[in-house]
ZAMARGU-4260 file (C-alpha; in steps of 0.2 Angstrom, whole numbers, plus 5000, padded with zeros to 4 digits):
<rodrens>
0) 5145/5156/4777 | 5127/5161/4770 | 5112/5166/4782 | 5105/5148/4777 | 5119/5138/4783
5) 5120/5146/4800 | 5119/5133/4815 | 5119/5145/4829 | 5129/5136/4845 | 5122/5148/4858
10) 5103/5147/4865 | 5107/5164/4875 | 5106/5173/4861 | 5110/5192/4861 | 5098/5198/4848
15) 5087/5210/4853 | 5069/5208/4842 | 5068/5226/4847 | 5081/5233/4840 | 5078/5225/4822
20) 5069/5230/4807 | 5055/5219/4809 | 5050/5211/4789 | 5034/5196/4789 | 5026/5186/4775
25) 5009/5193/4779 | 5003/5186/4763 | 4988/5176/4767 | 4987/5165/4752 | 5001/5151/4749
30) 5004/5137/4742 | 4992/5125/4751 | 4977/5114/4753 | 4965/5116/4767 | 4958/5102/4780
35) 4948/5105/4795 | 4943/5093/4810 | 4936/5096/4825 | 4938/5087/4843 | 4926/5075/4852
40) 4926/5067/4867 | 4929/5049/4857 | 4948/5046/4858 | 4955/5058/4870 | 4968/5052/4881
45) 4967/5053/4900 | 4976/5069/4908 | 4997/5072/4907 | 5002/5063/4921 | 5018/5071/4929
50) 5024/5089/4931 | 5020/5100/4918 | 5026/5116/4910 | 5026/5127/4897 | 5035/5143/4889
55) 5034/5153/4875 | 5052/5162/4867 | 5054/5176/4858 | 5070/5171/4847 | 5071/5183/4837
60) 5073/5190/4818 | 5080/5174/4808 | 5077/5163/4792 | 5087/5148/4788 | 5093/5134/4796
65) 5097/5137/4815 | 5101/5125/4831 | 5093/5133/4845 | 5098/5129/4863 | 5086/5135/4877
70) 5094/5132/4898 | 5080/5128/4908 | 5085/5118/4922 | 5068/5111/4924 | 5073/5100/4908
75) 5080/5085/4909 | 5085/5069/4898 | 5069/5059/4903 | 5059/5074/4901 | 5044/5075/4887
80) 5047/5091/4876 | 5035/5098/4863 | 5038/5112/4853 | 5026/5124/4843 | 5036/5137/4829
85) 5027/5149/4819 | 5030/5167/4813 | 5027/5180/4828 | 5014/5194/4828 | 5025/5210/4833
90) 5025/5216/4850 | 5032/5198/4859 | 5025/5181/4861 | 5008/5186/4872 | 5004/5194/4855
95) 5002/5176/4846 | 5006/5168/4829 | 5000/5170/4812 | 5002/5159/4797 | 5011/5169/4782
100) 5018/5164/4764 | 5034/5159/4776 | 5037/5139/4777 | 5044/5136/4797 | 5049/5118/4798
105) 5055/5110/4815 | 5067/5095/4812 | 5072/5090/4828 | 5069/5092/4847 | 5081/5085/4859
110) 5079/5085/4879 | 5096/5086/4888 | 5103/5090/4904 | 5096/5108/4910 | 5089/5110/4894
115) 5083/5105/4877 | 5089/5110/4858 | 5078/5111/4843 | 5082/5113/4824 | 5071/5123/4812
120) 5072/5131/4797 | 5061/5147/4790 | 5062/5148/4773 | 5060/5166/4767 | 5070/5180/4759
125) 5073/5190/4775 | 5075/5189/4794 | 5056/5187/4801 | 5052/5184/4817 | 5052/5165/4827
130) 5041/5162/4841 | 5044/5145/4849 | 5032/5137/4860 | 5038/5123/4873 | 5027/5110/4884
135) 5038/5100/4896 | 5029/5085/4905 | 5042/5079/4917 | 5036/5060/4922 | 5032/5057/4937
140) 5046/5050/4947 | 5049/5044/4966 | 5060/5057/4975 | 5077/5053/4977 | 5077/5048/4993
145) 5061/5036/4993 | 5067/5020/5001 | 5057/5004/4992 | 5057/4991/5000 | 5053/4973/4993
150) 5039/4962/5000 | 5034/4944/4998 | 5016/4941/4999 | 5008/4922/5005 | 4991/4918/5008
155) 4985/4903/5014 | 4975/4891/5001 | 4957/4895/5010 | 4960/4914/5008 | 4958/4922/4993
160) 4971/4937/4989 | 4973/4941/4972 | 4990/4951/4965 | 4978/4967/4962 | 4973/4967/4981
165) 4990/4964/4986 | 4996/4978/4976 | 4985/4989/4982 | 4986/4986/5001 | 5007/4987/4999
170) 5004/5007/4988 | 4992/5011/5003 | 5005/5006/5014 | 5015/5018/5005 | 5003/5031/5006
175) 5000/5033/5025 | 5018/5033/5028 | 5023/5046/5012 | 5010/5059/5015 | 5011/5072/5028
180) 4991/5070/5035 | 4993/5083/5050 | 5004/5094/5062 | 5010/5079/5072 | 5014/5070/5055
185) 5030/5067/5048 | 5030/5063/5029 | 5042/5046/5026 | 5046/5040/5011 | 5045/5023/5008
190) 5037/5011/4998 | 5032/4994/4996 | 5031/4984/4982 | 5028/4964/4976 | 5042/4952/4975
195) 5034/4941/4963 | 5019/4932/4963 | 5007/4929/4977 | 5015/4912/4984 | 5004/4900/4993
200) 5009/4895/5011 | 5018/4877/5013 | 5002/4863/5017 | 5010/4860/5034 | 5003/4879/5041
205) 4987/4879/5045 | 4973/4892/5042 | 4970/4896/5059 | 4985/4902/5070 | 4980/4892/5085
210) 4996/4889/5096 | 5013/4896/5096 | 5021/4879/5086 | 5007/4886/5072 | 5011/4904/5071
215) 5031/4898/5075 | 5029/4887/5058 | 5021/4903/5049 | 5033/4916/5055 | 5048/4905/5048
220) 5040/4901/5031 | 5054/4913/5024 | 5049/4932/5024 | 5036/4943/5019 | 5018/4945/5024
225) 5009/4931/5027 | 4989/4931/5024 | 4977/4916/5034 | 4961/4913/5038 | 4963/4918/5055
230) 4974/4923/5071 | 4970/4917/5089 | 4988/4915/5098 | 5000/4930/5097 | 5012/4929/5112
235) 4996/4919/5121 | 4979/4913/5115 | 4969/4928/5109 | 4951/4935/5102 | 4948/4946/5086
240) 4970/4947/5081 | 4970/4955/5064 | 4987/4955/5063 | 5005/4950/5073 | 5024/4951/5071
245) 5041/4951/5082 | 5047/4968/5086 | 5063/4968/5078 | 5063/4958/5064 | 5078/4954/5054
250) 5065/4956/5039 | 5048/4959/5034 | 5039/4946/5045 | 5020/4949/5045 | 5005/4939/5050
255) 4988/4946/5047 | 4972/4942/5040 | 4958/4950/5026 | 4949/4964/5034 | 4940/4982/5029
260) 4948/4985/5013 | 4953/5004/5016 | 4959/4999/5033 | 4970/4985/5025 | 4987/4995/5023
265) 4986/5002/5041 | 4989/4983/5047 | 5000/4978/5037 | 5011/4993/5040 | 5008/4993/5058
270) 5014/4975/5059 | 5029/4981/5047 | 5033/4995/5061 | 5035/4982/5074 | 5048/4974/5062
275) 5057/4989/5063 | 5058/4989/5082 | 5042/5000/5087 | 5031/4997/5101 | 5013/5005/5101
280) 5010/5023/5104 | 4995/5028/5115 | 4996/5047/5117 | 4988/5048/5099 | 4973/5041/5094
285) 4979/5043/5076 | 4998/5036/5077 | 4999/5021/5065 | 5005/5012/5079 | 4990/5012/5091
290) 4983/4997/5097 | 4967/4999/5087 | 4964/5000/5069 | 4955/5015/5060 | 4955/5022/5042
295) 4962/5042/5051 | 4976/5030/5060 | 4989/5038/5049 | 5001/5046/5060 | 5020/5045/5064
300) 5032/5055/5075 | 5049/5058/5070 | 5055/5043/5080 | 5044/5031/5070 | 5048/5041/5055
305) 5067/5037/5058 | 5061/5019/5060 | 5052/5015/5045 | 5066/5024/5036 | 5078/5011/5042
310) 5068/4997/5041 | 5070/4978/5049 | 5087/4975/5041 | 5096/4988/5050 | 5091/4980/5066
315) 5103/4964/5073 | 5097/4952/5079 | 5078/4942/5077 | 5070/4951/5093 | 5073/4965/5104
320) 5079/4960/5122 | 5066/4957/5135 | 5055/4969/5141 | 5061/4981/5121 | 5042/4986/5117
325) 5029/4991/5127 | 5014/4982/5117 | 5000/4981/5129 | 4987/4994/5130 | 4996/5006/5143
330) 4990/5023/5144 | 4975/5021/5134 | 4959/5028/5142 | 4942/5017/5146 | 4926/5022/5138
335) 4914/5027/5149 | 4901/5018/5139 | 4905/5001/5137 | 4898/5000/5118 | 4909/5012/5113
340) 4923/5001/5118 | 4919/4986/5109 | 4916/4995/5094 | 4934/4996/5090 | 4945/4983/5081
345) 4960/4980/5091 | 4975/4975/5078 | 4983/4962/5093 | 4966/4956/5102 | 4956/4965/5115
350) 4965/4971/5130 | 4962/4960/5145 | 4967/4976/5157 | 4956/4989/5149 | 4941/4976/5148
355) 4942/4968/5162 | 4938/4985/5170 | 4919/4983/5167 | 4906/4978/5178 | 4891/4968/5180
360) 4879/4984/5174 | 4894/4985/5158 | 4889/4967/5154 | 4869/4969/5155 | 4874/4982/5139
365) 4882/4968/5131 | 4871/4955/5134 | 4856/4966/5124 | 4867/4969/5110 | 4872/4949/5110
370) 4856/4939/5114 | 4842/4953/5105 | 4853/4961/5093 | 4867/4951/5085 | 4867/4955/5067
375) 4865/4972/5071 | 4882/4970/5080 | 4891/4955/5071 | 4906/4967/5065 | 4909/4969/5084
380) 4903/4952/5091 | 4919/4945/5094 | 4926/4960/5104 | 4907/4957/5113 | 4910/4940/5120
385) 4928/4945/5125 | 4923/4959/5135 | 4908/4947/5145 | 4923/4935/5150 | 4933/4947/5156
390) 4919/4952/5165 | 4918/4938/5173 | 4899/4939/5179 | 4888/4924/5181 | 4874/4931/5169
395) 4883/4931/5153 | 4888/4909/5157 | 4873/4903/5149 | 4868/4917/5132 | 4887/4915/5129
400) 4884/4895/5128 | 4869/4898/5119 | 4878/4910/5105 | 4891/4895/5103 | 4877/4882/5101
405) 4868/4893/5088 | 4866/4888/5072 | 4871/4905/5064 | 4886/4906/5053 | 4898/4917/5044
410) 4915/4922/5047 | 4915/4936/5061 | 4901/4924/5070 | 4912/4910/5069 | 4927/4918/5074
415) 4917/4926/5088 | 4909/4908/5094 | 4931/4903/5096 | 4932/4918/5107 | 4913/4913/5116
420) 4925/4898/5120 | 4941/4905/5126 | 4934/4919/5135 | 4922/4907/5145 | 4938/4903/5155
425) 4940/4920/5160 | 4923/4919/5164 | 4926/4905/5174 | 4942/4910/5182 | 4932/4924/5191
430) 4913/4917/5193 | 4919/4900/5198 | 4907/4895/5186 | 4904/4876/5186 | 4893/4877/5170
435) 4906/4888/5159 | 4920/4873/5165 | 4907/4859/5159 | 4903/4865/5145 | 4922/4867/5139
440) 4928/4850/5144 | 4915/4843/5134 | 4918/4854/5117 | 4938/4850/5119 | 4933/4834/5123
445) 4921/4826/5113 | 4922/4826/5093 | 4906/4823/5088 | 4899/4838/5098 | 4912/4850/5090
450) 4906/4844/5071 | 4889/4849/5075 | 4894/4866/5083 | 4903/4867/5066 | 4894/4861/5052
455) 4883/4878/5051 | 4901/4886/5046 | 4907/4871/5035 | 4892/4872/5024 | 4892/4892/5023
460) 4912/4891/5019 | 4911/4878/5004 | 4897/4889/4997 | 4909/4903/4998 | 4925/4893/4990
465) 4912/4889/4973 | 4912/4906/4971 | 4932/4912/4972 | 4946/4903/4961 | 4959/4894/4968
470) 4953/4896/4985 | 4951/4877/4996 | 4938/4879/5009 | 4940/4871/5027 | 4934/4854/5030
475) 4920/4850/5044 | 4936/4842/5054 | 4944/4858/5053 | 4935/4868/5059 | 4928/4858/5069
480) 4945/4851/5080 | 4945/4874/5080 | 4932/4874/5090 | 4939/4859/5104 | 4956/4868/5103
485) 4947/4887/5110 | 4940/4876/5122 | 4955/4868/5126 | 4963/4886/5131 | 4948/4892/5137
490) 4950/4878/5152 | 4969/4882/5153 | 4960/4901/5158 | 4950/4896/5171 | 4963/4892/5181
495) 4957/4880/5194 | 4963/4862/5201 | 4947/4854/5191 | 4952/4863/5174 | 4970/4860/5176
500) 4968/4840/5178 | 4954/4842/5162 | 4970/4849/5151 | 4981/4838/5156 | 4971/4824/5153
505) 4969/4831/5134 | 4985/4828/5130 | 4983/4809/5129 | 4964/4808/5125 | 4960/4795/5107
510) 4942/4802/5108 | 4949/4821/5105 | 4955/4829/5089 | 4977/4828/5087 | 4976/4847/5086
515) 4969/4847/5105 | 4981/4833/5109 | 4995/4846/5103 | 4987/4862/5110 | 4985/4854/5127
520) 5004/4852/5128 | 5005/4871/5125 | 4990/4874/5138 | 4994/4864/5154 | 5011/4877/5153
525) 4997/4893/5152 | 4987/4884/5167 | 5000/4881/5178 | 5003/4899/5175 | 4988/4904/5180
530) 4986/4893/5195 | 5001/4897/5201 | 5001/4917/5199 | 4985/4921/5199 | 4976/4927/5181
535) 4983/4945/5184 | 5000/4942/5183 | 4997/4930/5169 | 4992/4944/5156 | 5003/4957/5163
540) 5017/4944/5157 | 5008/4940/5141 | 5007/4958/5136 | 5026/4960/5140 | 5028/4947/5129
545) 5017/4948/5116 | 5030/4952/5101 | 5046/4941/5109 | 5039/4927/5096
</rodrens>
């Protein structure tokens, strides 16, 4: 066979380029035209993305047509080669390339399994030396054992979630479980991404989460992560939710609302770990699955690592037997400054049995921020108003009425005036306050008095819809009948004979909204409760049971 119909089969050749005479075609002039170009900025591509590497091979003393293999396990089918040939300078490839009289031409390159082959031919009387240079970009992959899982994402029509935001939130899910942030930190791998379109909720769920028949109806409007307007009853009526799940879910099953963007994937996934079966873990302020929410709470021990890796379908059954998750607050400490403790977003509500730990001089603090600095604080106002019914002192009655009769509007401040209203009961429960009961009746009561209180917030939420697509703002009703159901929970709270009689007598009341009619079926069961067993009691059952939904 002649030198130029040689196809070599072997890439481990057993030349030795020392050991050759070496012959080149350092003739400078040949046989073409020269061009020149030189590189801008304009039409540069953005970096390789992957894994990158690159190699320069000495093969040898050869002309004609050869089929070079090169093993290198770092290759593989799906991998990007691109090969440079030229003729060597002696003394190996650090040494470079020059161009001679000598016509190299690559034909082919070809990426296999553990390696890749090329074709070229060197046209020229003699052997000369080939240098091959090689740039692998391996692109990049999720490793092997990266468990996806699948999510279905609702919103209701007054929110506005768009499938970029959606994306986003499931990758940074993705992110605080996959990345290793500290010592305590196990790195998991999973990630979540979109099962179709954003799917608007059915009509029949409302956008506020009210009662347990409303979250009920949203938890079984099939699976996924479900988006409203806002969350007020997770195993009880609550203040400030951002988000809410069973523990031990037989799939994903998440309710939650909008809230800080960087900070939306920590409640979505802490919500997901409940699904797996995890309760909340107090002994790091940084665990994913502490109570409260903060962009640094991005750490999981190797139990929770082991649960997210299994996910909600390995688990039987819809919820954990009775008593399966310790979801209160246990084990956290209080703030020795009250401030600092209302300055935290709790992802289930504030906790009744750190709160209620404050005292009178706790609640003067409060009252400053509230009455002569509101929007300094309105990121906090809700978790404000909580904290003073809790309390329970007689001072906070009348700014707190005076902060639900304002005229102010906006998300948080609305959300925080429904809080105002349930935590008056609380208020009440422990003040014996006649005002705080009063006042309650006559918001759960009376519909015309509940429009006004909402018609701030009804004219600042159409202006808000103009502005989004597809997004439905709230009618004055709605919001509105909100308002009378807080109250109506807010009497179930106080937990005396007169506020018992008020709730049952809402059940059957023409004058009050159907929403309260409804709601005071699911309250005269909370104020037995707390009639009977004293308020205590009640939230130490309703923190046992938070999840059981």
């Amino acid at each position: 066979m002649a030198p130029n119909d040689r196809l070599d089969q072997d890439a481990a050749l057993l030349l030795d380029p020392g050991t050759q005479e070496r012959a080149d075609s350092s003739s400078t002039e040949g046989p073409w035209a020269v061009a020149e170009a030189s590189v801008g900025t304009e039409g540069v591509q953005p970096a390789l993305q992957g894994t990158g590497f690159t190699y320069c091979h000495d093969w040898g003393m050869r002309r004609g047509e050869w089929l070079l293999r090169l093993n290198w396990d770092l290759i593989q089918p799906g991998s990007q080669v691109f090969v440079a040939i030229g003729e060597g300078v002696p003394g190996g490839p650090p040494a470079g390339k020059f161009i001679g009289a000598a016509r190299y031409t690559l034909h082919n390159v070809a990426p296999r399994f553990n390696g890749v082959d090329i074709w070229v031919n060197i046209e020229w009387s003699a052997d000369i030396s080939l240098y091959v240079d090689y740039l692998v970009v391996n692109p990049p992959s999720a490793p092997p054992s990266l468990r996806t899982v699948s999510v279905t994402v609702h919103r209701h029509s007054s929110v506005a979630l768009s499938e970029a935001e959606a994306d986003r939130i499931l990758a940074d899910m993705g992110t605080i479980l996959q990345n290793d942030d500290s010592g305590p930190d196990v790195a998991t791998p999973v990630r979540f991404v979109r099962n179709g379109a954003v799917r608007l909720l059915p009509a029949n769920i409302p956008g506020t989460i009210q009662t347990s028949s409303d979250l009920n109806a949203l938890l079984t409007a099939g699976s996924g992560v479900k988006i409203v307007q806002a969350i007020r009853w997770c195993g009880g009526p609550g203040d400030g939710i951002i988000g809410c799940a069973p523990v031990g879910s037989a799939s994903v099953n998440v309710a939650a609302v909008r809230f800080t963007a960087n900070q939306e994937g920590l409640i979505w996934v802490h919500e997901y770990g409940h699904n797996c079966g995890l309760p909340h873990r107090t002994d790091d302020p940084r665990a994913v699955m502490y109570p409260s929410v903060g962009a640094d709470h991005n750490v999981v021990n190797a139990a929770e690592s082991s649960a997210f890796l299994s996910g909600p379908l390995s688990i039987s059954g819809k919820v954990m037997a009775a008593g399966g998750c310790s979801c209160g607050a246990g084990g956290l400490a209080l703030p020795a400054d009250v401030r600092d403790f209302v300055s935290q977003h709790w992802i289930e509500g504030v906790p009744w049995e750190l709160a209620s730990q404050y005292g009178e001089k706790d609640a003067r603090l409060l009252l400053d921020w509230l009455v002569n600095e509101p929007e300094k604080h309105e990121e906090f106002l809700t978790q404000i108003v909580a904290t003073l019914g809790y309390i329970g002192s007689e001072i906070a009655v009348q700014p707190m009425i005076d902060f639900v009769e304002s005229a102010r509007a906006g998300r948080a401040v609305f959300n925080a005036r429904n809080t105002a209203l349930l935590r008056l009961g609380d208020l009440a429960n422990r003040s014996g306050s006649r005002a705080a009961l009063d006042f309650l009746a006559r918001v759960a009561g009376d519909m015309d008095l509940a429009r006004t209180l909402a018609a701030p917030q009804a004219s600042a939420e159409l202006q808000a819809a103009k502005a989004l697509q597809d997004v439905v703002a709230p009618s004055l009703d709605t919001l509105a009948a909100e308002l009378a159901v807080s109250a109506t929970f807010g009497l179930a709270l106080a937990g005396t004979a007169q506020s018992q009689q008020a709730v049952e007598a809402l059940k059957g009341n023409a004058d009050a909204f159907a929403t309260v009619n409804q709601a005071a079926q699911e309250a005269a069961e909370i104020a037995a409760t707390v009639r009977a067993k004293g308020r205590q009691e009640y939230y130490r059952m309703k923190a046992e049971h938070r999840h059981h939904l």
